[in-house]
C-alpha positions, 0 to 999 in steps of 0.5 A: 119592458120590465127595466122601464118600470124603474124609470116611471118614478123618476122626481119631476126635477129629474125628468125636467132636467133631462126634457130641458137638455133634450129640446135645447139639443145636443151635438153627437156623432152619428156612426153610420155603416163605412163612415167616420161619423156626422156631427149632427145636433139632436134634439127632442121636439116640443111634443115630446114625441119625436127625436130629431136632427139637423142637418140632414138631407132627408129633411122632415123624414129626419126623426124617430118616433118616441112610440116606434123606439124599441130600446135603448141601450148603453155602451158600444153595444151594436153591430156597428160599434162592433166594427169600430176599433177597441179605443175609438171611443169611450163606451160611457158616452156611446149609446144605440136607439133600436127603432121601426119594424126592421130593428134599425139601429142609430148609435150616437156617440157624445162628448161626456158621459154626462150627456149620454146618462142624460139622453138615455134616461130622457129616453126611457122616462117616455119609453115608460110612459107610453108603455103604460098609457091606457088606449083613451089616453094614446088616441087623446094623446096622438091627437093632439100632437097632431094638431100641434104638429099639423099647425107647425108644417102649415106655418111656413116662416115659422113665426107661429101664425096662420095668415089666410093663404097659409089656412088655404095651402093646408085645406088642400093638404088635408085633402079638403075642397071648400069653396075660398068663401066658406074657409074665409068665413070660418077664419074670420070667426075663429079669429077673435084677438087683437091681431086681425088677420092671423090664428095664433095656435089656440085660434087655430084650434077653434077654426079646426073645430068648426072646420071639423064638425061632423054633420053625421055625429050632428043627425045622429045627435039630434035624433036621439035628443028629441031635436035638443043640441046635447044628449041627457043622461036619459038619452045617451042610455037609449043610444047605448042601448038601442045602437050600440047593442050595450047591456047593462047600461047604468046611469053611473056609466053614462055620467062618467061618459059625459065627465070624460068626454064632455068639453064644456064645464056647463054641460059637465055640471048640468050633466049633458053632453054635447056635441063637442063631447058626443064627437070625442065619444065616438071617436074613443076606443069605446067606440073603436070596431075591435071588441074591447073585451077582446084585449085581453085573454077571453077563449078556453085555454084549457084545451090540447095545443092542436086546437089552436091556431098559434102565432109562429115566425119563420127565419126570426133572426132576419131583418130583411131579405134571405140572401143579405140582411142582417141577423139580429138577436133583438128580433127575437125579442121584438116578435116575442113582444108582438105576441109571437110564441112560435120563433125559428132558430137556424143553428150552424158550426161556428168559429172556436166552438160556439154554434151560430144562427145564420141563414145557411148558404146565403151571406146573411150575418151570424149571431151567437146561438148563446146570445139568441136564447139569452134574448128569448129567455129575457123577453119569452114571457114579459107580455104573457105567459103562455108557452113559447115553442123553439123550433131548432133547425139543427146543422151541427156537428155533434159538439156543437149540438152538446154546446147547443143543449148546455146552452138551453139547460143552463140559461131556460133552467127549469122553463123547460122542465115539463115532469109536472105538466097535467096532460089531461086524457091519455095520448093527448098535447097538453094545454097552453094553460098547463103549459104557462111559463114553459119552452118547448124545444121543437127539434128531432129526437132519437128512435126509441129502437135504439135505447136509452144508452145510445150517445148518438144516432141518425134521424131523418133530415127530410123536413129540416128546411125547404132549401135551394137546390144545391147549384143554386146555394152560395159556395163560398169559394173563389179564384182569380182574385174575386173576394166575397165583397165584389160578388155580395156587391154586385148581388146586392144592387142587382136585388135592389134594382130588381126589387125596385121593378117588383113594386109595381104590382099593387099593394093588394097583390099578395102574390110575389110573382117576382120571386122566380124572376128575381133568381133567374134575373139575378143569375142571369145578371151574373153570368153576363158580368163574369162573360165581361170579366174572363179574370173572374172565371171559374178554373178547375172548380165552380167560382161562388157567381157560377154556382149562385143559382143556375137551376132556377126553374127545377121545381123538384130535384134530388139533393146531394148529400149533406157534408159531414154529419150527413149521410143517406141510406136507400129506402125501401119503396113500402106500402101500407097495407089497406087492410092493416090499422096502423103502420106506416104510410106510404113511401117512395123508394129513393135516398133519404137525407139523414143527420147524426144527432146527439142525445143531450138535444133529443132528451129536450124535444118533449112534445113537439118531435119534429117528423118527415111525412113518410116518418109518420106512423098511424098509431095514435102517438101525440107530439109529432110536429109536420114540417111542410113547406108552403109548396108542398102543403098546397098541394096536400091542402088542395088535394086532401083538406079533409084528411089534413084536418083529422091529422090536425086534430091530434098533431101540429103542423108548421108550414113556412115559406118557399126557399125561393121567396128570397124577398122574404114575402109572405104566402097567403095563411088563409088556406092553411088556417082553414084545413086546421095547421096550427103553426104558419110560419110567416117573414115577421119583417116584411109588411104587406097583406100577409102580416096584415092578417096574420096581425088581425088574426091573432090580435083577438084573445088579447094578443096572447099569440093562441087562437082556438080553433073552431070546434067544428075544426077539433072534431069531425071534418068538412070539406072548406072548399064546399058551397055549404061547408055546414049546412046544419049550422046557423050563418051569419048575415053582416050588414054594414053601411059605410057612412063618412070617412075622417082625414083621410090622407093622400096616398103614401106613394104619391106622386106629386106627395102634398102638392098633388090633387085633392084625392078621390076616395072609396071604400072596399069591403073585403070578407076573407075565410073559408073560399065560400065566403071570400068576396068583395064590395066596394062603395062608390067613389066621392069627388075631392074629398079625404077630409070628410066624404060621405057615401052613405052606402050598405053592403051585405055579406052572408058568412058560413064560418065567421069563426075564422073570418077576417073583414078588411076594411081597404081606402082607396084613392080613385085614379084616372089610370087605376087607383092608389092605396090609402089605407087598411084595417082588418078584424076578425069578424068575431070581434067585431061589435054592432053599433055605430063605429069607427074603424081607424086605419092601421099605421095613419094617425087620425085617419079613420072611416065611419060606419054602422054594423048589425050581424044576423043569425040566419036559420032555416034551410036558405038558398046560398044562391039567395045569401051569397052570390058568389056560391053560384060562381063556386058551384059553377067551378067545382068547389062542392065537388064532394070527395070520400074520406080516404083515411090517412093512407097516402095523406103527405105523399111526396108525389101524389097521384096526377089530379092536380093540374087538370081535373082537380077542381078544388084548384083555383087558376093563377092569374097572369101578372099582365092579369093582374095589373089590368085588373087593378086599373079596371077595379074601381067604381065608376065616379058618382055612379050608384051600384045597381043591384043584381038579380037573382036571374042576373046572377044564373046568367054568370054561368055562362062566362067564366070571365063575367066572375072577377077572381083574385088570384087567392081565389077571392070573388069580386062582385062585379055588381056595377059597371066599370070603367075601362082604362089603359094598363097603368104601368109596362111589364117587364117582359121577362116575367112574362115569358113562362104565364099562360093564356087569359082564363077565357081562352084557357077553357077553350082548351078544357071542353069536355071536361068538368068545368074547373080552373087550372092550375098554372 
């Protein structure tokens, strides 16, 4: 955000001239898609943290945060400004704010130019200030907008009282059940002014705080202060010593914990904090889970590109699904400011010569590939400076591709320029440190064998995208009076509706099942609609619904040859000699996809050649770069981890997702990190579970966007599907009590929204990393309390690897008919700290649970069964089968051997989606039931029964260590997507005697 520092010095008359315009309001026009224009009053709220309009119909929702606005900017910039005509309106008074996760736009238009310098400068001046606050002064912040705000929506005839009925309507939105005589009793003492009855805002703020104090800061307060109701110098040393695991403490430190925190000017002066102060304290980032050293760059950068894990994005330019969103050039830069260092460019023949960026066969919008890489070039290095790597899908013709390597000579200049970069050893990927401030072009690159004086030549086209069969692929054609509008119409409401029905699977469920559904509904959709209208029907050639998606169930097909620059030539079926180091690895006889390439665009690929599998030669070359989709790269994962990992230890691999999540959902990275792939490319628009531990996993090392890998993982190899994948190393035991939870909201698709009942929540503890470690356990749950329950309950997990562990803190609200979700936070166990802390859920303002943390190292040769129970389950299923290393040879096959499906123990069974939701209304605790702790005999027996071992569909062990309550499915299937699922786990192996004791792949 380097064109805000200009904003941060403004004169204070200037910014209160403008702050002063803003919360009067202005009348503007809001431009939206296929209107004219609303005339609507704008206005800045008292907090200066939101930005408002009336009228609307969406009520409260009416407003942008000043923290969600990426930019603003000046003039008919938009898409949507784009489509109005050239004199429609004067550009000094238009301007568009870009805001949320998907970059929404809004663009106002004003009556003068004046207003719109105005709103523009208002509107950076705070962009900047937020920019520039430090984390205490954001929570401080935050909080109090909060409380002012929460005082404003309790107000109801908004003459800026609280009377008694009012206070009792907000105790039960804020999820508090205190009986009628307590809350009266706190009015009553809050309310000290002449107008008996009611709390004026400053009053309110008194009644908060009693209503507020927390008895387990209180006893926490009182033990170390020998009984007193404030802590000495003395004693807070001792606190940060003994618990929260501090070195160092000084007395300096801790006088300048008391200046910060310490409410009272008594207590500031005798040096002594408070309960008051105590409170804020620990509620501080200083208290916060997330290791603060860890917000900036803290692991050695110095290392080769392939012993990172590196944040990567798939498709950047889209802003929702694959078929139909918008492609804007400002997600490029909104991931790049995420920390993102991996983006995807999808590059097409456009109109008079200039290639575009689109989603090819779809009828997502085109941007200019011009504009795309003047965007990366502004915002590729603002946050940090470590490399950013270009991967170009490549669909152009020869032309295009010389405008395609002028643009990125002429606007990236010398960032791509790596003569002076210092390899290190010999045949070894530079590191991101040697690398700052560079761009690495990933794309394909020409054969040595054809010399340097060659213009042109033809590469391989195997990896270039996991795409949709071609008769499922968007023809653009049509006849009989049928346009692009009616059919992306009825596709367009077709998804949502479907979409829609997607969302009753559970928020935890990462599977997309959907997906498939999704095509095959939509397919289905269009044929019965061109079966209702004869006029629309193909004559002669395919109409653009027939040839939509009719091959929806073929998992493997041979594509057709690409049009004009493609071209095939037959392979021979080679294989490698065992006996022969070296050469090539084995390949299938069939045609293989080629493209022409030019030169000028191979000459900018340095150390990241884009290569098919069967291109791969074992010669100790570096900078080939294994394109794989998610499908594919399972299946080697599953089969190969071993060998996979040695690949990774010299070369980088990207994974993306499947052509078919045209929902653009999320696969589970997990699987991937752990064989070692450096680039797992996820859909950075789509929130969910996927996102949430991709933003975890790389939130450490000061967001920077590189990750270093175990070393474990860099040299030599271990099987991650093994009981005791490192038997020699030392494990380390997390021990957590849940303590409280603060403010915890109803669930954010509530029915009844804050009307509805006073919630019931619990806490789920989720370990997530290498499958013996994957498992979870939950608190029980507490009766008609969000606003401060108690649970006071520990939880142990041993980890074998915690180096690439992530722990997910998951609220729930306890239903009758299964449960809701309230809320998240998930961190990598490395940077977790001991001590007493707050873990604040991701995206809620206040909401947070308390809880205390100690990490031990465990020595010695220990029973896993004794550590872990879930090794038992892992064990019973095959997972430590052991597996001799195979070399390289037949690693990427493009058809492997028929192990998968039956006797390939490493494979973990997909549960049914009738599974899947019987499993969420049976997942949590019995109210006010205590766990029961099971046994070492307890847990022998589970070899027994396969289905007494909960498994989610990523494989991950739920202890079923307290009894459940049983409770009707919650929601009808659509039997459609039941159609193709298989029988339940118990009755599946049945079918299985005999053989070694494994789940099947569905």
């Amino acid at each position: 955000m380097a064109d805000l520092e200009v904003y941060k010095n403004l004169s204070p008359e200037k910014v209160e001239r403008c702050m002063s315009v803003m919360q009067s309001g202005t009348q503007m026009i809001k431009l939206k898609r296929g209107t004219k224009g609303l005339v609507r009053l704008f206005y800045l709220d008292e907090h200066r943290s939101r930005l408002r309009w009336r009228p609307s119909r969406k009520s409260e929702k009416a407003k942008i945060l000043i923290d969600s606005i990426y930019k603003v900017t000046e003039g008919r910039q938009s898409e949507i400004f784009h489509r109005q005509a050239e004199g429609n309106f004067d550009p000094s008074c238009c301007f568009t704010i870009y805001h949320g996760n998907h970059m929404e736009s809004l663009d106002l238009i004003t009556s003068n130019p004046e207003e719109a310098r105005t709103w523009i400068t208002g509107l950076k001046y705070l962009m900047a200030g937020i920019s520039d606050e430090d984390s205490l002064a954001k929570r401080q912040r935050t909080h109090d907008q909060w409380v002012k705000q929460t005082f404003e929506e309790a107000d109801k005839n908004g003459d800026g009282l609280l009377n008694i009925e009012e206070i009792h309507q907000l105790m039960h939105k804020l999820n508090v059940n205190l009986p009628r005589r307590k809350v009266r009793q706190m009015f009553q003492e809050a309310d000290t002014d002449e107008n008996q009855g009611t709390l004026t805002f400053e009053e309110f703020c008194v009644f908060y705080k009693m209503m507020s104090l927390r008895r387990d800061l209180y006893l926490l307060l009182l033990s170390y202060s020998d009984k007193k109701d404030h802590l000495t110098v003395e004693e807070l040393a001792q606190f940060l010593k003994v618990e929260q695991k501090m070195s160092n403490v000084t007395t300096d430190h801790c006088l300048d914990i008391i200046k910060k925190f310490e409410v009272s000017a008594e207590n500031k002066e005798k040096n002594i904090l408070g309960i008051e102060g105590f409170t804020n304290f620990m509620r501080s980032p200083a208290c916060d889970i997330f290791n603060p050293l860890h917000h900036e760059v803290y692991q050695d950068m110095d290392q080769p590109l392939c012993n990172y894990y590196i944040a990567s994005s798939h498709n950047t330019y889209l802003t929702g699904d694959q078929l139909l969103s918008q492609s804007k050039v400002d997600m490029y830069a909104r991931v790049l400011q995420e920390g993102c260092r991996c983006v995807e460019v999808d590059c097409w023949d456009g109109p008079d010569g200039e290639p575009v960026v689109h989603h090819g066969y779809t009828l997502t919008s085109k941007i200019l590939f011009r504009d795309v890489v003047e965007t990366i070039n502004r915002h590729a290095f603002v946050k940090n400076e470590f490399p950013v790597i270009l991967s170009i899908e490549n669909h152009c013709s020869i032309q295009q591709q010389r405008k395609i390597a002028q643009y990125l000579k002429g606007i990236f200049k010398d960032k791509l320029d790596l003569s002076s970069v210092d390899t290190g050893e010999c045949r070894q990927l530079p590191s991101p440190q040697s690398l700052k401030g560079k761009i690495l072009v990933k794309g394909k690159k020409l054969p040595y064998h054809l010399g340097d004086d060659a213009e042109e030549g033809e590469v391989s086209d195997e990896d270039s995208a996991d795409e949709i069969e071609d008769e499922c692929k968007f023809k653009l054609h049509y006849n009989n009076g049928t346009t692009e509008h009616q059919v992306e119409s009825f596709i367009r409401k077709k998804l949502e509706s479907l979409l829609k029905e997607s969302q009753i699977r559970d928020k935890e469920d990462p599977d997309s099942f959907t997906v498939r559904a999704l095509l095959k509904a939509t397919h289905e959709g269009l044929n019965a609609h061109l079966k209702q209208n004869p006029d629309v029907k193909e004559s002669g050639k395919k109409s653009h619904g027939r040839s939509l998606m009719t091959n929806f169930g073929k998992h493997k097909k041979t594509t057709k040859s690409r049009s004009k620059s493609y071209s095939t030539d037959d392979e021979e079926d080679t294989l490698q000699n065992p006996g022969k180091e070296g050469g090539q690895l084995h390949r299938l006889g069939r045609r293989r996809k080629t493209m022409k390439l030019c030169r000028e665009l191979s000459d900018l690929v340095v150390y990241t050649n884009s290569v098919a599998a069967q291109d791969i030669v074992d010669d100790g070359t570096t900078g080939n770069v294994l394109s794989f989709s998610e499908t594919r790269a399972h299946q080697v994962v599953q089969q190969k981890s071993e060998q996979f990992m040695i690949y990774n230890q010299k070369q980088l691999t990207r994974i993306y997702p499947s052509a078919y999540r045209i929902d653009s959902s999320n696969f589970n990275p997990l699987p991937y990190w752990n064989a070692g792939c450096q680039l797992v490319a996820l859909n950075y628009q789509s929130e969910g579970r996927m996102m949430q531990l991709n933003r975890a996993k790389f939130k450490t090392n000061g967001n920077c966007g590189y990750v270093l890998k175990p070393q474990q993982m860099c040299k030599g190899t271990f099987n991650p599907f093994s009981g005791d994948p490192l038997p020699a190393n030392p494990k380390k035991q997390l021990i957590l009590k849940v303590i409280s939870g603060q403010q915890l909201p109803k669930p954010p698709d509530s029915m009844f929204g804050d009307r509805g009942e006073i919630i019931d929540p619990f806490v789920e503890v989720e370990i997530i990393g290498l499958p013996v470690d994957c498992c979870k356990d939950q608190t029980r749950v507490v009766d008609d309390n969000g606003f401060n329950p108690v649970w006071e309950e520990t939880l142990t997990f041993t980890v074998h690897m915690p180096e690439i562990a992530l722990v997910r803190f998951l609220v729930w609200d306890h239903d009758p008919i299964g449960r809701d979700f309230v809320g998240q936070r998930t961190v990598t166990f490395s940077s977790l700290v001991p001590g007493y802390r707050h873990v604040y859920l991701e995206g809620l303002t206040e909401a947070s649970i308390f809880v205390h943390i100690t990490i031990n190292e465990i020595f010695g040769k220990w029973s896993p069964l004794i550590l872990n129970p879930s090794y038992t389950i892992l064990h019973f299923l095959g997972a430590t089968k052991n597996r001799q290393l195979q070399g390289l040879k037949g690693l990427f096959n493009k058809n492997p051997r028929h192990t998968s499906s039956e006797n390939n123990s490493h494979y973990i069974r997909k549960r049914s989606i009738g599974d899947r939701i019987l499993r969420r209304t049976a997942s949590a605790p019995a109210k006010g039931r205590k766990k029961s702790k099971m046994g070492f005999q307890e847990m022998v027996e589970i070899k027994d029964s396969v289905s007494e071992a909960t498994r989610d569909q990523d494989g991950v062990l739920r202890r079923t260590t307290r009894s459940l309550q049983v409770r009707p499915v919650s929601m009808p299937v659509d039997k459609s997507l039941l159609g193709a699922l298989s029988l339940p786990i118990s009755e599946a192996a049945k079918g299985t005697e005999g053989k070694e004791h494994s789940l099947v792949q569905i």
